[in-house]
One Martini backbone bead per residue (centre of mass of N, CA, C, O) as a GRO file, in nm:
protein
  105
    1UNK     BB    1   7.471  11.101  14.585
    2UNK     BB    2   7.723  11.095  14.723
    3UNK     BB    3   7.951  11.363  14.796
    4UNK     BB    4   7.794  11.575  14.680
    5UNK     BB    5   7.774  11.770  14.364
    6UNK     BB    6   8.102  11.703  14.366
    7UNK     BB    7   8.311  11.594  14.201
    8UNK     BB    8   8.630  11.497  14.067
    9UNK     BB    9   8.956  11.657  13.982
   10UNK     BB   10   9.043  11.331  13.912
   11UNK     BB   11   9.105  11.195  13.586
   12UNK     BB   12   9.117  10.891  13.685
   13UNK     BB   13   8.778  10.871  13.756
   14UNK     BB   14   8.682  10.912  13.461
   15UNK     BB   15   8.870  10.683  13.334
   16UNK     BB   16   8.780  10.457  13.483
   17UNK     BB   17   8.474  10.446  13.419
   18UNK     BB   18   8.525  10.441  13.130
   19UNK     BB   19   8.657  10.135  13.181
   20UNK     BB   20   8.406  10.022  13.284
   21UNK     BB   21   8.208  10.078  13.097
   22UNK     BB   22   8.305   9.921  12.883
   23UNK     BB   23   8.316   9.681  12.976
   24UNK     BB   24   8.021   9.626  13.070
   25UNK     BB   25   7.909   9.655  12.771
   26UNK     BB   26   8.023   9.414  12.697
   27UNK     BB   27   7.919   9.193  12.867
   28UNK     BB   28   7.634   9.250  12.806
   29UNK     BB   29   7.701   9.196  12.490
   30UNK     BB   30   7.758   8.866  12.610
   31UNK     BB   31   7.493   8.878  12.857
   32UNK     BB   32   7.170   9.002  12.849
   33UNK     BB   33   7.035   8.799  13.072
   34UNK     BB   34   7.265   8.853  13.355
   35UNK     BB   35   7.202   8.971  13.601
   36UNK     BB   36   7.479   9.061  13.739
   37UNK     BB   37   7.560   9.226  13.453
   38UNK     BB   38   7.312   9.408  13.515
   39UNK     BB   39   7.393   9.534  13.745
   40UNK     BB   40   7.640   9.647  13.697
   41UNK     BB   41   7.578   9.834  13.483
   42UNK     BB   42   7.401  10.008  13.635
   43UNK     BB   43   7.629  10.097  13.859
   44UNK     BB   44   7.865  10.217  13.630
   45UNK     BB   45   7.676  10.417  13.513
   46UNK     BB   46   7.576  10.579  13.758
   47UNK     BB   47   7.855  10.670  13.830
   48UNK     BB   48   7.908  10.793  13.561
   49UNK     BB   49   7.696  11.004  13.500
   50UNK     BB   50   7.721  11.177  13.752
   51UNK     BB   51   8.038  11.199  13.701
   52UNK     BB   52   7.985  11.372  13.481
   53UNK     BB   53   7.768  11.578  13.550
   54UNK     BB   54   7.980  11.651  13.802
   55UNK     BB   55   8.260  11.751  13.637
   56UNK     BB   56   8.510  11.988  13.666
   57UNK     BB   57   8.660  11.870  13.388
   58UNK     BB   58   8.373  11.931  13.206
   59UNK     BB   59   8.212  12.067  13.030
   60UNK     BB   60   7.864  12.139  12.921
   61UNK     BB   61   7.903  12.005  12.606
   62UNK     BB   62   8.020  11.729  12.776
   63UNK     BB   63   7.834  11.649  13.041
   64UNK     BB   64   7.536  11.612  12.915
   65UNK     BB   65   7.547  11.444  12.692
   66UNK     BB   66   7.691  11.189  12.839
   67UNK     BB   67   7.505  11.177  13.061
   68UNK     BB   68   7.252  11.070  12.866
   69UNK     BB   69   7.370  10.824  12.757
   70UNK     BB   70   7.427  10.658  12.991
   71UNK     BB   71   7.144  10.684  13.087
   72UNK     BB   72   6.988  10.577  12.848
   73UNK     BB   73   7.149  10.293  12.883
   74UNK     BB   74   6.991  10.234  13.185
   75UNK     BB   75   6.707  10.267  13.070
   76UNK     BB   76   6.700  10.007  12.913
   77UNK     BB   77   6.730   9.813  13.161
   78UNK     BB   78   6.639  10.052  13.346
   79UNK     BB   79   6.358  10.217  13.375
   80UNK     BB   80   6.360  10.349  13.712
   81UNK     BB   81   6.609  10.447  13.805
   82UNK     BB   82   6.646  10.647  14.063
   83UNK     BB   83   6.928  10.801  13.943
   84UNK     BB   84   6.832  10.831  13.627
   85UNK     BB   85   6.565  10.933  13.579
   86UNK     BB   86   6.618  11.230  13.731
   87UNK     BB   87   6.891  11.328  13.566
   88UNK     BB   88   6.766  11.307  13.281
   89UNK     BB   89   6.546  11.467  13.303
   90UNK     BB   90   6.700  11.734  13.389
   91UNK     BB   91   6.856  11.757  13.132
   92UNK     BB   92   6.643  11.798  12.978
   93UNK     BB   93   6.487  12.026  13.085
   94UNK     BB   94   6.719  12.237  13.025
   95UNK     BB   95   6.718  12.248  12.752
   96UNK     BB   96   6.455  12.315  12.685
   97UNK     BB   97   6.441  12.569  12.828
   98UNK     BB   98   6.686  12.679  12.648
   99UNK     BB   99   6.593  12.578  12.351
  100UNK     BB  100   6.714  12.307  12.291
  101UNK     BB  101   6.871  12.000  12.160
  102UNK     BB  102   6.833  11.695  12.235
  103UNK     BB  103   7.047  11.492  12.309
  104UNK     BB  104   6.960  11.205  12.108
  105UNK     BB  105   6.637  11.326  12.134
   0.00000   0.00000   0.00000
């Protein structure tokens, strides 16, 4: 994702982020068939997951478990999405190494 791999500092980001995913997963979940509320969904997931992984705002306690529910709720609908696949794998791979219970599964 663009802007190299550190996040914003400024809370109104993810504050924002956060009230965009509660929207379109609502739209999802009264639309689940229409193109374009699946586009956005995708769209707003990839954003929110990515800026919760990099969020200097965030604990790794808070920013990896977020990111990874995220990512698996965008790859449910895409399910090769090329920002979520590669993301969710390596969180889910760092778990593993350190010998972690992987978030959510």
């Amino acid at each position: 994702m663009g802007g190299g791999d550190q996040g914003s500092s400024d809370p109104k980001v993810l504050a924002n982020l956060d009230k965009q995913w509660k929207d379109v997963t609502i739209a999802l979940l009264k639309h689940p068939k229409d193109k374009k509320v699946r586009e956005n969904y995708v769209t707003v997931g990839v954003k929110y997951g990515h800026e919760s992984m990099v969020s200097p705002l965030l604990t790794p306690h808070v920013k990896y478990p977020q990111a990874l529910r995220i990512y698996k709720a965008v790859l449910k609908v895409d399910p090769t999405n090329p920002v979520a696949k590669p993301e969710s794998d390596l969180i889910i791979k760092i778990y593993q190494q350190m010998g972690r219970k992987v978030p959510g599964g």
